[in-house]
Backbone as a printed PyTorch tensor [residue, N CA C, xyz], in Angstrom:
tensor([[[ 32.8700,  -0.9060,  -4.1280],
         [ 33.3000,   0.4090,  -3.7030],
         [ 32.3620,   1.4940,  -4.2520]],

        [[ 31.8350,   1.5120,  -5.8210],
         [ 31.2610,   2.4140,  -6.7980],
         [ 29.7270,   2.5310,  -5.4670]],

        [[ 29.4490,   0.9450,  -5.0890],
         [ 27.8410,   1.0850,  -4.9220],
         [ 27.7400,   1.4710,  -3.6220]],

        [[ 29.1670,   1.2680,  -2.5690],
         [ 29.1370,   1.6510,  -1.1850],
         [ 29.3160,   3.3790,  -1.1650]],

        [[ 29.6650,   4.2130,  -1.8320],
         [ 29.8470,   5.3070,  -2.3020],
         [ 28.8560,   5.9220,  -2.5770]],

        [[ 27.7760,   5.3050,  -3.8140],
         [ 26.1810,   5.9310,  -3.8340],
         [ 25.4680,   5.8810,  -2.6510]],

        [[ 25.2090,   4.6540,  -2.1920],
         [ 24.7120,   4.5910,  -1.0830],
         [ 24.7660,   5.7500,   0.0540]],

        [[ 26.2100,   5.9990,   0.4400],
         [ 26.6950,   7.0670,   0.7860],
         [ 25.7960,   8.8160,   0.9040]],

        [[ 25.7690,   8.8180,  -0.4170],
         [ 25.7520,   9.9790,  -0.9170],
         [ 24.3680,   9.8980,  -0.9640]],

        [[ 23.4910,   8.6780,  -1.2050],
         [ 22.0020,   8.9040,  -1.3060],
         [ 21.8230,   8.6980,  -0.0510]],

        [[ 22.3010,   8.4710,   1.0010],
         [ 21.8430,   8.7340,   2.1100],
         [ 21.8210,  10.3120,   2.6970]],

        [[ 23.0840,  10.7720,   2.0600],
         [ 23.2860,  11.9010,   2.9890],
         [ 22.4830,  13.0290,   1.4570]],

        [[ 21.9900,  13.0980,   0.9430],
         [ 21.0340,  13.8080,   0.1270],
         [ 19.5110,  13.5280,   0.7540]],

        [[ 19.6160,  12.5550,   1.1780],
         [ 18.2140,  12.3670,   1.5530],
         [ 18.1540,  12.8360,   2.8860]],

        [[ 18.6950,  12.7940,   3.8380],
         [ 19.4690,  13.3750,   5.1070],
         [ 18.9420,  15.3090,   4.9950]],

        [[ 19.9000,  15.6440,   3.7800],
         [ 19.4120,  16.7330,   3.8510],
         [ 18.0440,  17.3170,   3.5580]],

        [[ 17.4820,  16.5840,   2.4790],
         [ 16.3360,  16.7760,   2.0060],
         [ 15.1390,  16.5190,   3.2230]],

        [[ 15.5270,  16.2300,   4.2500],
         [ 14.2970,  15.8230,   5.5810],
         [ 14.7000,  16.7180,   6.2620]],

        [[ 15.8150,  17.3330,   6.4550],
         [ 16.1820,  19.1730,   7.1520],
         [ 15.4380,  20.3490,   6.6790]],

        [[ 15.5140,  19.6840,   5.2180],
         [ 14.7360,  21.1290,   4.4200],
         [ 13.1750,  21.2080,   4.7650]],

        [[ 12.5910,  19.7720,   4.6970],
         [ 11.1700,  19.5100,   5.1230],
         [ 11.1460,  20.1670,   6.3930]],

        [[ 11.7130,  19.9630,   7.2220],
         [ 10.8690,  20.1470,   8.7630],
         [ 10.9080,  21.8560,   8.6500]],

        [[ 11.8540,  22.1650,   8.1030],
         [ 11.9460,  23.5320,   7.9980],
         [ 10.7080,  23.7670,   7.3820]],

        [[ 10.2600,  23.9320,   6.3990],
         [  8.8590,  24.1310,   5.5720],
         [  8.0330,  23.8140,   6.3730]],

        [[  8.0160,  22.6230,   7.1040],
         [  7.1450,  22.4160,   8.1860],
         [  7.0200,  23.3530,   8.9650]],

        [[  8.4620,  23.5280,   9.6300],
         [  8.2560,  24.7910,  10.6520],
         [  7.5690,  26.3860,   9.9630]],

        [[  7.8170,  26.6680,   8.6810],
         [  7.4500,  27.6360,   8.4550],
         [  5.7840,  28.0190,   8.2420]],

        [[  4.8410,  26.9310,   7.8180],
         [  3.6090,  26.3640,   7.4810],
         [  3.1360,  26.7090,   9.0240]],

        [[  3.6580,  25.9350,  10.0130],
         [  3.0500,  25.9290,  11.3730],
         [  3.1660,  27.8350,  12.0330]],

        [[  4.6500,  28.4950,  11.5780],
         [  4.6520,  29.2580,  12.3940],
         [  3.8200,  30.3200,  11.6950]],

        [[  3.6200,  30.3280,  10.1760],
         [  2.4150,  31.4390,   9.4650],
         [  1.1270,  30.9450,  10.2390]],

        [[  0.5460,  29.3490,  10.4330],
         [ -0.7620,  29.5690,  11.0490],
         [ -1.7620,  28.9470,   9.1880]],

        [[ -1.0200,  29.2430,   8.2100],
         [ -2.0330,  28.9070,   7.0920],
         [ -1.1940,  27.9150,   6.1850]],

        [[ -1.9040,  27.2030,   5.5580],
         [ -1.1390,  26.5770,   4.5770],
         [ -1.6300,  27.4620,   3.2090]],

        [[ -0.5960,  28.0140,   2.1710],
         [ -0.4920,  28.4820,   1.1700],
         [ -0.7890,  27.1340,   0.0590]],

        [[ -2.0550,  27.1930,  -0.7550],
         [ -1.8610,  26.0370,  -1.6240],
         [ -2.5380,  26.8080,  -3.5250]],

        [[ -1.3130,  26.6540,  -4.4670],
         [ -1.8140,  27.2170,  -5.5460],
         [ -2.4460,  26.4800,  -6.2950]],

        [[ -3.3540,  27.5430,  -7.2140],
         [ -4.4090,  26.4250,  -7.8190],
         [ -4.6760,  27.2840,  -8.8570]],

        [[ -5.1360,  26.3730,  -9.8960],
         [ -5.2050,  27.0050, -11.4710],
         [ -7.1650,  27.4450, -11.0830]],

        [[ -7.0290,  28.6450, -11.9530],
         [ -8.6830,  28.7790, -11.7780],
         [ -9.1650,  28.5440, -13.4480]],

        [[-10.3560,  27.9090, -13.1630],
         [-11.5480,  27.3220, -14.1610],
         [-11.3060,  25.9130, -14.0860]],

        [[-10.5650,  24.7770, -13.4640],
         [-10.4880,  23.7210, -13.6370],
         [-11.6210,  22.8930, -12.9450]],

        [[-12.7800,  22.8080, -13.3620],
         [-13.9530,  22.2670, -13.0060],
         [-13.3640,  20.8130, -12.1710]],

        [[-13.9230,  20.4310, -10.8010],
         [-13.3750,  19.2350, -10.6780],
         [-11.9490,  18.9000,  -9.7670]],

        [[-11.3000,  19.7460,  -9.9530],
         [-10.2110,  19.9810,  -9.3770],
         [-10.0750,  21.2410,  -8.6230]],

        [[ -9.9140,  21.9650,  -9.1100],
         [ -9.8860,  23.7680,  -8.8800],
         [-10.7700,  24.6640,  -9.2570]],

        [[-11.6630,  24.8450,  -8.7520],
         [-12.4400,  26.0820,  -9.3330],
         [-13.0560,  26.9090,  -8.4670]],

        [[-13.7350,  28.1110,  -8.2030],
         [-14.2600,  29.1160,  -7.4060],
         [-15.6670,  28.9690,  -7.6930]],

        [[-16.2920,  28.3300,  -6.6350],
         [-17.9850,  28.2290,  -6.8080],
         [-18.6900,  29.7540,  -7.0580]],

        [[-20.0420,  29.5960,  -6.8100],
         [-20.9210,  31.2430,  -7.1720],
         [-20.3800,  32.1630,  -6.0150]],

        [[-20.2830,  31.5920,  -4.9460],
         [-19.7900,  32.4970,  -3.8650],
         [-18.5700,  32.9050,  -4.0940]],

        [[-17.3230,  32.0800,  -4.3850],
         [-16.0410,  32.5250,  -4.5190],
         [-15.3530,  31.6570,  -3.6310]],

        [[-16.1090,  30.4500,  -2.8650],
         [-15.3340,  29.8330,  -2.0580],
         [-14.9110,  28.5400,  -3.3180]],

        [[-13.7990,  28.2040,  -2.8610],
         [-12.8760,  27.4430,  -3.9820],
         [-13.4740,  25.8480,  -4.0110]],

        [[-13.8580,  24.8860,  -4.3400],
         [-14.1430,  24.0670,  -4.4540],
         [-13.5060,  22.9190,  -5.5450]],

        [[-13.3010,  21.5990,  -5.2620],
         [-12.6320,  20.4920,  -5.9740],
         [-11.8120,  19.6270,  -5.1010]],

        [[-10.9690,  18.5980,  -6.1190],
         [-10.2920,  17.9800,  -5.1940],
         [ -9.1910,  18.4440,  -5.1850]],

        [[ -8.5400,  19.0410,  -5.6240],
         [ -7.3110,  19.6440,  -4.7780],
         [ -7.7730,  20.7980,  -4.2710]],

        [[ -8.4160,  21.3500,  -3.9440],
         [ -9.1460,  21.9690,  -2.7720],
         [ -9.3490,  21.4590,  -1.3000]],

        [[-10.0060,  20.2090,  -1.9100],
         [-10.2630,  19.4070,  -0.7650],
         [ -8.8550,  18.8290,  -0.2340]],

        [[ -7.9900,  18.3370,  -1.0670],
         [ -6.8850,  17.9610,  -0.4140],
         [ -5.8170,  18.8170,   0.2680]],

        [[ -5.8870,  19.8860,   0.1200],
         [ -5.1560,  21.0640,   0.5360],
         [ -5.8380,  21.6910,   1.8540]],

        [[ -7.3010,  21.3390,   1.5690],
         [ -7.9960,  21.2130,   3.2630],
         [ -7.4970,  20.3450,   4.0700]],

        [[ -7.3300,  19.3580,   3.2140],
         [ -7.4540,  17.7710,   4.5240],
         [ -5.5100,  17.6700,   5.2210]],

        [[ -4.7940,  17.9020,   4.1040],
         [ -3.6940,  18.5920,   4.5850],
         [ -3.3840,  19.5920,   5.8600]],

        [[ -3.7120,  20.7910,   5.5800],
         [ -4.3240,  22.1240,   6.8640],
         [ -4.8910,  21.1730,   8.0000]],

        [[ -5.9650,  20.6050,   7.5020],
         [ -6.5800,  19.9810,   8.6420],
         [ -5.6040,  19.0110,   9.3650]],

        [[ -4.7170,  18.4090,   9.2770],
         [ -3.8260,  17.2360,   9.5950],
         [ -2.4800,  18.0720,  10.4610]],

        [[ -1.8620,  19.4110,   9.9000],
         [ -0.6190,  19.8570,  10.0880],
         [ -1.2930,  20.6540,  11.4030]],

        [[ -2.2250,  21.5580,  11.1780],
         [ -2.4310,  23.0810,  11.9260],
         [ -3.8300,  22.6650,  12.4510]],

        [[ -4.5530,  21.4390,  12.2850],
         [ -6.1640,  21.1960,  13.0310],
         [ -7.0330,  21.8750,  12.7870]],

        [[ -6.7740,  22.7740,  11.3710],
         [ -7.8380,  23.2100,  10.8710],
         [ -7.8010,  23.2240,   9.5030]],

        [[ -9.1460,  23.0830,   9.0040],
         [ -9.0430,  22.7300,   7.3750],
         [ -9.2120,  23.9370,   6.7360]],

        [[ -9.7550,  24.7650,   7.7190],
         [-10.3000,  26.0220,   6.8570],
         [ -9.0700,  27.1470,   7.2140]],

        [[ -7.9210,  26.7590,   7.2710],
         [ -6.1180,  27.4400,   7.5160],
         [ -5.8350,  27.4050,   6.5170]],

        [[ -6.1410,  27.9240,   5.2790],
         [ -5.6320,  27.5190,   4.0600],
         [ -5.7380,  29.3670,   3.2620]],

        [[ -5.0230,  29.3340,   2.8050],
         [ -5.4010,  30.9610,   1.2690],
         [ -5.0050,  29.5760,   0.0810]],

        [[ -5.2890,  30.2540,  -0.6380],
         [ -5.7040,  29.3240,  -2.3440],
         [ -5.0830,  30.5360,  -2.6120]],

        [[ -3.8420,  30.3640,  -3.5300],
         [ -2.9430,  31.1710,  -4.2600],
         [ -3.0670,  30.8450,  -6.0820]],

        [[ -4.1410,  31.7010,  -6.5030],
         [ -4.1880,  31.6870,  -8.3190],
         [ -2.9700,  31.9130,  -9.0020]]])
């Protein structure tokens, strides 16, 4: 009874938790940019090259993201 009950309840938490996603989804698609924050000076990960364009791998992954949702990689602001 205890485990048919969790079950239950982790279904319907998870249920909701994929409502909340598409929503975020929807909101990502209907701005047009993906918002992605990033610590600045983290060589490697996060950092702002000589120009000021942001460079690393969560840079890059926050591109390849954009690029996947909205078909463009360069849909992104970098939020410090």
């Amino acid at each position: 009874m205890k485990k048919t009950v969790f079950l239950g309840a982790l279904t319907v938490a998870g249920l909701a938790a994929s409502a909340a996603m598409a929503s975020t989804l929807d909101d990502v698609k209907a701005r047009g940019k993906l918002n992605c924050g990033v610590s600045t000076g983290v060589p490697g990960f996060e950092a702002p090259d000589a120009n000021g364009v942001w460079q690393g791998f969560d840079v890059a992954l926050c591109r390849s993201v954009a690029a996947a949702v909205l078909g463009d990689s360069n849909a992104v602001e970098f939020v410090p």
